[in-house]
C-alpha positions, 0 to 999 in steps of 0.5 A: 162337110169340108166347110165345118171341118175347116170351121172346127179345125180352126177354132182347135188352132185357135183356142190351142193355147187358151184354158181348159174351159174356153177351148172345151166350150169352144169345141162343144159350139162347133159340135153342135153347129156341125150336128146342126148342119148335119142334120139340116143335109139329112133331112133335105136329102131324105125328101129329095130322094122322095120325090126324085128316086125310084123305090128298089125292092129290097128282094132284087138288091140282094140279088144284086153282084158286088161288082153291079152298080145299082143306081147312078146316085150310089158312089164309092169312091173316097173323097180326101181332102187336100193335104192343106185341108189338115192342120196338126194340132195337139188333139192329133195325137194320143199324148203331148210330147210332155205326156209321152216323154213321163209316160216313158219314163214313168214305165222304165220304173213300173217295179219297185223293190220292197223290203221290211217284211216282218211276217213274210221275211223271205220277201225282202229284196223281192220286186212288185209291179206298182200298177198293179190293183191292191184291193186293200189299199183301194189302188195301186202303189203307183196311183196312191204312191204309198209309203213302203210301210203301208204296201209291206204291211198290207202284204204281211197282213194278207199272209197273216189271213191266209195263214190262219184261213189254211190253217183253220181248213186243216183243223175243222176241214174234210181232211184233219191233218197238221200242216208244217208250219214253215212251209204253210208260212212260205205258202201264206207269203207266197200267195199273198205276193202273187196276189190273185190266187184264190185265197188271196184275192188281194190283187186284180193281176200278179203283184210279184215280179221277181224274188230276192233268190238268196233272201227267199231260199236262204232257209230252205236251200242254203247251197244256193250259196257258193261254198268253198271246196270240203275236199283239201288240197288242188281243185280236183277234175272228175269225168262224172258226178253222182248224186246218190239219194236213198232213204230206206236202210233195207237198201244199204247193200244194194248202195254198196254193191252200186258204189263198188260199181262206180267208183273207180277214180273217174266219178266223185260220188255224193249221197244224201240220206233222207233227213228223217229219224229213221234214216240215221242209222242208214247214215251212220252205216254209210259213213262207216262203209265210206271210211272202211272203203278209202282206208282199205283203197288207199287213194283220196276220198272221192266219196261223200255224203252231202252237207245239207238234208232233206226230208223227202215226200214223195211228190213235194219239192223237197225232191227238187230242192233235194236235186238241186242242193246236191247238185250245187254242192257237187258243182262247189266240191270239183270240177267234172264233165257231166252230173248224172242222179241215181237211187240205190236201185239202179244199176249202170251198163257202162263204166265211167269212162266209157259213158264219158266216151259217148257223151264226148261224142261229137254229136253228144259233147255238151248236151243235156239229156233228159226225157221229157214230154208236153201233158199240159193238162195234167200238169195244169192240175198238179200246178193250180193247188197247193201242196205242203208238206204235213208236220211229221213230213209223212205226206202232203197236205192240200188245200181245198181252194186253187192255189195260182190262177194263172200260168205266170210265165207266158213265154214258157210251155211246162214239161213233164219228165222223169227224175232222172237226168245227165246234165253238164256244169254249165246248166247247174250254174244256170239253175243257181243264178237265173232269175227265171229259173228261180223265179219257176223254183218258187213257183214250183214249191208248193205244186204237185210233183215238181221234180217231175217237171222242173228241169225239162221246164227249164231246160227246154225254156232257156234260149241258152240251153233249149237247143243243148237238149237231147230227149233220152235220158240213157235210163231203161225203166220198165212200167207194168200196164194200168198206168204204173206209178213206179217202174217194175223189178227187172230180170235175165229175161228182160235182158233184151230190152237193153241189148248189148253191143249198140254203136250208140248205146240206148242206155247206160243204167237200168233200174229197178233191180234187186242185185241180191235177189233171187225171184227174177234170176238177178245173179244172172243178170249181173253176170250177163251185164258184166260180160255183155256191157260192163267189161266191153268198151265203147268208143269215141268214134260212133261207127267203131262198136263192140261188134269189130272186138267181141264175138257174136251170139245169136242174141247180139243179132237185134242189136249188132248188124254183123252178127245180124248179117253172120247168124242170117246168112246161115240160114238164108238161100239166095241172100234172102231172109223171110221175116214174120213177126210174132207173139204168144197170141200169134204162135200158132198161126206163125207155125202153120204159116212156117208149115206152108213154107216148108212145104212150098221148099222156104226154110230161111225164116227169121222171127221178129218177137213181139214179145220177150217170152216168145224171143227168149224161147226162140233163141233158147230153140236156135231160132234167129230171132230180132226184138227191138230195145224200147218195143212196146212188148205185148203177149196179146192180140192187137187188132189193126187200128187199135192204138197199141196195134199202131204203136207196135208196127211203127218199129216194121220199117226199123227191122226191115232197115236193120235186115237191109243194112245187113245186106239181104233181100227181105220178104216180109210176110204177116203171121196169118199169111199162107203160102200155097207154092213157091212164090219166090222165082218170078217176082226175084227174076224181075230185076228192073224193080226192087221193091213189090208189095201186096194190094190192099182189100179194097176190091172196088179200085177201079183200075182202069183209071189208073193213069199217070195224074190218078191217085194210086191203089191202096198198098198192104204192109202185110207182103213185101219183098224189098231186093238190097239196093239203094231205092229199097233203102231209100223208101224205107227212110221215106216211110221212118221220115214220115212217121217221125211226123206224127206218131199216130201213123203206123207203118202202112199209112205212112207207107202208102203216102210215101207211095203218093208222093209221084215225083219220088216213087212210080208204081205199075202191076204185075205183067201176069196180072192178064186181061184174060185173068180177070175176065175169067172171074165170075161176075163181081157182086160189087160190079155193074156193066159199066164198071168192069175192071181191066187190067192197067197199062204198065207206066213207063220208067221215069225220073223217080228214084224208087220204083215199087210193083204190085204184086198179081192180085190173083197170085197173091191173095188178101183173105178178104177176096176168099174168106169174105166173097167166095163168089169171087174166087177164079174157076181155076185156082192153081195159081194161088200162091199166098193167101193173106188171111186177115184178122179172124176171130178163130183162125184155125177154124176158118183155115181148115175150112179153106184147107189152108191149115198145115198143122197137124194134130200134133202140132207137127207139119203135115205131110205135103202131097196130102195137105196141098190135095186136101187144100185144093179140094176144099177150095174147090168144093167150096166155090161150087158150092157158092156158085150153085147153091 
């Protein structure tokens, strides 16, 4: 073999510099001689191998290791040739120097810039990829190097055809509508420079590279253009700009109402009024309040209705363009900080310059914040088919065939937002110049709902701006169930959702309201907002707040820690609170669990609402009561393991924090929880451990394996006592760490994995938890006679900073051991101190049963000699019962 590689290399060599066709048929005589020669070895090996090797049966070689020599004649090893055996010649390589050095140069000029277009005009300037297979022309532009003439006209002429292809669909179709022709025309020239999208099919890829920004919008978004100042005299500096659009006349005096809120000389204020008939008259109103109010004020105009309109559908990019036309002209008019867009609905919480004083924040300043989210599906349907806007604008059109194919920006992942937004200077001079971000603009025209996925898009995509943005859009927007569209009504009872007095405010406006209505008690709402947020400044420094200059309410405690710590410490005994969460689905049980704890001598119960009635209730009673701002509300029952039942206890960790910050010791107890007697003096006398939780219902943990290297028992989050103390604090960040991993952990899983981690948390069981005890348990159904469970060592103290115990499994009970296996229960009961009764389908039923109900018939707490008797007679009826049946 080296023999013919030396022959075929050196007639290469040789005949390098001869004809094509000397060197070809060269080459093709040594190929045949080594083809030849090979086959000559083959056939000479084949029947030595033959005569001279033994046959090996298939069935031991596949049975043979790897690593197993089979037979002495079988080599693996490579024999290389010697570096004098390779000579380099022009074959060696993919390209001759001559070749590579015009390939290289030819793909620094792949794209060309056309211009000529007589159809599609808003296409002149814009830049093409000349690689690109035109099916038309039976080639590329590069391949043909056709004139400009031919590509223009071929382009125009594919435009041409869609044009009157969606518009033949519009007449004779499913749907009989009548398209704006303008837009139908910016579609056809779209999809014809795209070149594969489905009506085209006038190209294999994407033709068009780039757009000629000024040359494509120049019709339909002429603010592109910079424009000098309409306000006279010095360029003028403003803390905020707002960008106001409206439409519907019926809502000129809520306009009225929100322009005499904001404008108070920090914010120049810009409207725009929809381009529609029946929104002059609305535009007329507006002018004649604007005047009115900067005769009647006396100072320099600082509001303004917009020098460009739109006519607004709702899920059309006129909304964008609406945005972002408006915003250019803002940016033209002053200078100003940040740029914030509101309807006539929406009501703000903050003044100006208090909303400035947090966005000038050192954790803030310079930031862009915007809700978004990934949904990558349902934007895929919104962006594969076209929408236009129909002839009258009052609503859209979409035609039947997908509009793109295929997602033109490979580097970029789309966004969903909501409209609303409050973003600085520099990111609207971005939007106005980047050839990306006008790229997408062009993109998004004619897709589904761009204004609610444009900005994030390109925010989150720009490697200028992506680490500027901030997830929050400092709005409060309510949606009811079902997937609503648009969000709902608000009223005084919804105040809780935007409390007051937050060193960081989680919102600056709210929205929808209705400041003149009457069906949701909105007066006293506005006054509340006006005592509560609007006249209550804010601070530049984060850790100075509302709460070190204003008085607290009961209401204030969710929200502010000193007023938590002033209503709390009224009613706690021993600096320790006893929270237990609620909703209307849950009274009944919350009551009789608050029964059983008066009876036990517990009265420092503090409530966290589930619900907005339940709190509003509650406080109206004198009850402290905590409900988080941005909680998913609910009235029902939520079961464990249920995505809502998820969702709601991922707020746990957070109102434990919020009491432990407070400075109380916090048990917390689950609604359905029953105290027999007090529970509290033993687990708060033993100082060496500041945190103690409940055992799972797993009865099969076989604790006797218990060990330093072993895997922990399953915690319940539904007891816990948590002393104030650092390591207290510490787990609990832990556990919020934690969840901010994945969202579907709720508060118990992400509990029970802090609980795993061994180098920061130790764990051991109760010292009354006897040997004694658990043989005094009748003999467990699950149990066999090699599997009895005793009663594991206490680990000794070590490096880990969070120390956490188990509370006596036969002290604190989880319902599943009594309600579910009444075998179970030990012969003598009286150490029974809580009992944690699980989910149940009719719980007062299945308490009364047990003598664990504390409610009278009234609804009152019964007496508590003769519920305690009636409860341990019945538990003990019960159990003999079971026992002898």
């Amino acid at each position: 073999m080296k023999l013919l590689l030396r022959i075929n290399l050196w007639l290469q060599q040789a005949l390098a510099g001869r004809t094509r066709l000397l060197r070809t048929l060269a080459i093709l005589i040594a190929s045949c001689i080594a083809v030849l020669w090979s086959l000559t070895l083959l056939m000479s090996g084949f029947t030595s191998s033959q005569s001279d090797t033994p046959q090996i049966q298939t069935e031991l070689v596949s049975n043979v290791p790897l690593d197993t020599v089979v037979s002495d004649h079988i080599s693996l090893a490579f024999d290389e040739p010697d570096s004098d055996e390779y000579v380099l010649v022009a074959g060696d390589h993919f390209y001759t120097a001559e070749s590579a050095s015009l390939i290289s140069a030819a793909s620094s000029q792949i794209t060309f810039n056309a211009s000529g277009f007589t159809f599609c005009t808003l296409l002149n300037g814009a830049v093409f990829d000349s690689s690109i297979y035109i099916n038309s022309l039976g080639g590329s532009v590069s391949q043909l190097n056709s004139d400009r003439y031919t590509f223009v006209n071929a382009v125009d002429q594919k435009a041409h055809d869609i044009f009157q292809a969606i518009l033949f669909e519009s007449k004779f179709g499913d749907r009989k509508v009548k398209p704006n022709w303008d837009e139908l025309k910016r579609l056809s020239c779209y999809f014809a420079a795209e070149g594969n999208s489905a009506y085209a099919n006038f190209t294999t890829s994407r033709l068009l590279v780039q757009i000629e920004p000024f040359t494509y919008f120049q019709d339909r978004l002429k603010a592109i253009v910079p424009h000098d100042s309409v306000i006279p005299g010095p360029r003028r500096k403003y803390l905020i700009a707002y960008l106001l659009m409206v439409h519907e006349e019926n809502g000129f005096p809520h306009l009225c109402k929100l322009i005499e809120t904001l404008d108070d000389g920090d914010a120049i204020i810009l409207i725009h009024v929809d381009n529609r008939p029946k929104s002059n008259r609305l535009r007329s109103k507006i002018e004649q309040f604007i005047n009115q109010r900067h005769q009647m004020i006396g100072k320099p105009a600082n509001i303004f209705l917009t020098k460009y309109r739109f006519s607004n559908i709702w899920g059309h990019s006129s909304l964008v363009f609406t945005q972002l036309s408006g915003f250019w002209e803002l940016l033209d008019m002053a200078d100003w900080d940040y740029v914030i867009n509101l309807s006539n609905y929406d009501f703000p919480l903050k003044r100006n310059a208090d909303i400035h004083r947090i966005l000038s924040r050192p954790n803030n300043r310079g930031k862009n914040f915007i809700e978004y989210w990934a949904e990558t599906g349902h934007l895929a349907e919104r962006f594969y088919r076209a929408h236009i806007g129909t002839a009258d604008f009052a609503s859209l059109f979409h035609p039947n065939s997908l509009g793109v194919t295929s997602w033109p920006f490979p580097r970029w992942r789309a966004y969903k937002h909501h409209q609303w937004m409050i973003v600085t200077p520099d990111f609207i001079r971005f939007l106005r110049y980047d050839s990306n971000a006008l790229n997408f603009l062009a993109f998004s025209e004619h897709t589904y709902i761009p204004d609610e996925s444009y900005f994030a898009t390109v925010l989150v995509n720009s490697l200028e701006f992506r680490d500027t943005v901030v997830n929050d859009n400092k709005r409060y927007l309510r949606f009811a169930g079902g997937g609503a569209a648009h969000p709902s009504w608000l009223g005084y009872k919804d105040r809780f959702l935007f409390p007051a007095g937050e060193p960081e405010p989680s919102f600056f406006f709210i929205r929808k309201m209705n400041v003149f209505g009457t069906s949701f008690e909105e007066a006293k709402l506005l006054e509340w907002i006006s005592t509560n947020h609007m006249n209550v400044p804010s601070s530049i420094d984060p850790n100075e707040s509302a709460e070190s200059r204003s008085p607290c309410t009961i209401e204030d405690a969710s929200v502010r820690s000193k007023c938590l710590k002033e209503f709390g410490s009224k009613i706690a005994h021993n600096n320790e609170l006893v929270v237990v969460p609620v909703n209307r689905a849950f009274l009944v049980q919350a009551a009789n669990l608050r029964c059983s704890l008066l009876h036990a001598g517990i009265d420092n119960l503090i409530y966290w609402s589930l619900d907005l009635e339940v709190h509003e209730s509650l406080i109206s009673k004198g009850k402290l009561s905590i409900f988080l701002a941005g909680f998913p509300s609910t009235s029902e029952r939520q079961d464990p393991g249920t995505p809502y039942f998820i969702k709601m206890m991922r707020y746990k960790p957070k109102v434990l924090a919020m009491l432990l910050d407070a400075g109380f010791n916090v048990w917390y107890m689950d609604a359905d929880t029953i105290a027999l007697q007090d529970f509290r003096p033993e687990i708060v006398a033993d100082t060496s451990v500041h945190i103690h939780i409940a055992l799972d219902n797993d009865k099969r943990l076989d604790m006797s394996t218990f060990l330093k290297h072993s895997v922990p028992p399953l915690a319940s989050a539904g007891i816990m006592y948590l002393q104030n103390h650092p390591s207290s604090k510490l787990f609990i960040k832990s556990v919020l760490d934690m969840q901010a991993q994945s969202i579907l952990l709720d508060d118990q899983e992400a509990m029970r994995r802090v609980i795993h981690n061994k180098t920061l948390v130790q764990t051991s069981y109760a010292p009354t938890q006897s040997l004694g005890q658990r043989l005094g348990l009748d003999k467990r159904s699950y149990d066999d006679a090699s599997n009895i469970p005793i009663t594991p060592p206490v680990i000794e103290i070590n490096n880990a900073e969070i120390h956490i115990r188990y509370f006596n499994q036969f002290q604190f009970i989880n319902g599943i051991i009594l309600l579910d296996h009444t075998t179970e229960i030990p012969i003598n009961f009286d150490e029974f101190k809580v009992v944690h009764a699980r989910p149940l389908e009719n719980p007062i039923a299945a308490l009364t049963k047990w003598g664990l109900w504390f409610l009278n018939n009234e609804g009152t707490c019964s007496k508590k000699d003769t519920m305690l008797h009636d409860a341990r007679i019945k538990l003990f009826e019960q159990t003999n019962a079971q026992r002898n049946p």
